[in-house]
Structures are given as structure tokens and as C-alpha cells.
C-alpha positions in Angstrom: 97.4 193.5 16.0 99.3 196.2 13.7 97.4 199.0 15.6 98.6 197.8 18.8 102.1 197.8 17.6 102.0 201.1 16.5 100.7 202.8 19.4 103.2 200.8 20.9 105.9 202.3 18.6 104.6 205.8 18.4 104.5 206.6 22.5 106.8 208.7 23.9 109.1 206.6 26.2 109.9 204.3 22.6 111.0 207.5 20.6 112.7 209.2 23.5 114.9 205.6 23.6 115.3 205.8 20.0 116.9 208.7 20.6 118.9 208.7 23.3 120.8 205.4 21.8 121.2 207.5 18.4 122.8 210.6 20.3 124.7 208.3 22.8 126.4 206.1 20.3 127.3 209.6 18.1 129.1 210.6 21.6 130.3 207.4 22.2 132.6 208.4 19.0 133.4 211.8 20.2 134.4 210.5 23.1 136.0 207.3 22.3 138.4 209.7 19.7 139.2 211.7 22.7 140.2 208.3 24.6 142.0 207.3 22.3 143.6 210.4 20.7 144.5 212.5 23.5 144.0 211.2 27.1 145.5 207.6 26.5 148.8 209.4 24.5 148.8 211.6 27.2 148.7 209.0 29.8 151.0 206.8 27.8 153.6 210.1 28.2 153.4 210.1 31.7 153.5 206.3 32.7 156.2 206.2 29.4 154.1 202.9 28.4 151.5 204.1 25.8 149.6 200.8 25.3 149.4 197.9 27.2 148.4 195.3 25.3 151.7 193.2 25.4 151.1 192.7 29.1 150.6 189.0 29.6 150.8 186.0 31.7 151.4 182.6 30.1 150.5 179.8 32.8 150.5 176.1 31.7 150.2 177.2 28.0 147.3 179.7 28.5 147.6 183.7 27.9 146.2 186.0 30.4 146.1 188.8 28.7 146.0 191.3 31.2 147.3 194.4 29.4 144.0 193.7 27.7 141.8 194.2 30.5 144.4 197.4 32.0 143.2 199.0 28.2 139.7 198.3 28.9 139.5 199.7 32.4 141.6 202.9 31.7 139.3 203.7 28.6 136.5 202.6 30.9 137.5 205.3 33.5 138.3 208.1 30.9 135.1 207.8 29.0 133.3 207.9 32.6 135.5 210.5 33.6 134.2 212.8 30.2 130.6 212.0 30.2 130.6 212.9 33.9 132.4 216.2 33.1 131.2 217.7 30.0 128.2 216.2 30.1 126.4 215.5 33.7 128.7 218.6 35.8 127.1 220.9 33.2 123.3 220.0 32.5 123.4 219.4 36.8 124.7 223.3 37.0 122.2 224.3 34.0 119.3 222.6 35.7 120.2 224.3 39.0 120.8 227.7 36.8 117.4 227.1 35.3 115.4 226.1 39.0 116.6 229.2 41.3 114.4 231.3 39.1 111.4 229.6 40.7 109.8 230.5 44.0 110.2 227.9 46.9 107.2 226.2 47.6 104.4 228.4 49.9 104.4 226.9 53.7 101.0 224.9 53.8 98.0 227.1 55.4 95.2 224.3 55.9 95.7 221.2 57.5 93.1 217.9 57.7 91.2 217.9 61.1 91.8 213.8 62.4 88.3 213.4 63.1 86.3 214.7 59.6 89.1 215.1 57.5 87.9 218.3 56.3 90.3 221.4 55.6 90.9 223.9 58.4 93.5 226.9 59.6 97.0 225.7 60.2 96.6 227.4 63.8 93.1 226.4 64.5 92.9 224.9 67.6 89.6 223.1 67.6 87.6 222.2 64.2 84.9 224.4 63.1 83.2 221.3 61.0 83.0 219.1 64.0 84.3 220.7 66.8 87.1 218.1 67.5 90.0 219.4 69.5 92.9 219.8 67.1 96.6 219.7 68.6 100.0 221.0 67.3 100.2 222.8 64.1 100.2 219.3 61.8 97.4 216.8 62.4 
């Protein structure tokens, strides 16, 4: 039972998880001190409201606290905003950096005849395995 647990434990997909979570909630902070010490003061400059939290509805004796939720989506869209520009713009153009070093794929030069399924010329015309007529260049 324990030896099933640890292969289960010990695989990659499990320690890759492990740490993706520890390195995502370390720049969760990083990014959640930019939130909120830079882009939401910023923000707060320019709409000349820097929090809006006191935003609410009373109806029938209940609070809607809408300023509430307004917090939660900006820092929602700023935190999207920063992963998706320091981290996803740059690993996509690193990737891309990192792939036009490779040569594009070689056009195929065999193709299956339909009748024998055996490998022949991309331009044969008839099949030298079992002489079946062979049309176009992709069977």
C-alpha cells in the first residue's frame, strides 16, 4: 500500500505540481505587492479615488458592498494583466527565439499504396509491391 503511494508521490507530473504551486504563490506575492503598491496608487491618482471599498448599497437593511467586488476585479485584471506580460509575452517570444533554430520538418517522400499499404515513392504512379494503380501524390 505504502509502495503504491510513493510511486504515486515520486512521478513527475506530482513534483512538477509541487512546484509550480510553490513558485506561483512566491509570484503571487511579487505580484500582488505590485497591485497593491504601484498600479492600484497609480490608478487611484488618475480616477482621484484610491480605494473603493466605501462604495455600497444599503437596500432593506442589507449592504451591497460593491466597492468590494470593484477592488477585487481591478486587482483581478492587474494581476492578469502582469502575469500575461512579464510572464507569458516573454517565455512565448523565448520559446519562439529558441524554435527558429530548428529546421522545418522535411516534405514526406513515401506514401502508403491503398491496396498493400506498403511504403512507395511520393510520385509513383503504380505500386511496385502489387502493381495497384496509385493516383495523386497522397494516397
Amino acid at each position: 500500500m505504502l509502495d503504491g503511494f510513493k510511486k504515486f508521490i515520486l512521478r513527475g507530473n506530482v513534483v512538477d505540481m509541487a512546484v509550480g504551486v510553490v513558485i506561483g504563490a512566491a509570484f503571487g506575492g511579487v505580484v500582488g505587492s505590485l497591485t497593491k503598491g504601484l498600479l492600484t496608487p497609480f490608478i487611484g491618482a488618475v480616477v482621484k479615488l484610491p480605494d473603493f471599498s466605501n462604495l455600497k448599497y444599503n437596500v432593506r437593511g442589507s449592504d451591497f458592498l460593491v466597492g468590494d467586488f470593484i477592488n477585487a476585479v481591478i486587482s483581478f485584471l492587474l494581476i492578469a494583466a502582469a502575469v500575461y506580460f512579464f510572464v507569458v509575452v516573454p517565455v512565448n517570444w523565448l520559446m519562439a527565439r529558441m524554435h527558429k533554430d530548428e529546421p522545418a520538418a522535411a516534405a514526406p517522400t513515401t506514401k502508403k499504396c491503398p491496396e498493400c499499404l506498403s511504403e512507395i515513392p511520393i510520385e509513383a504512379k503504380r505500386c511496385s509491391h502489387c502493381t495497384q494503380v496509385v493516383m495523386g501524390k497522397a494516397a
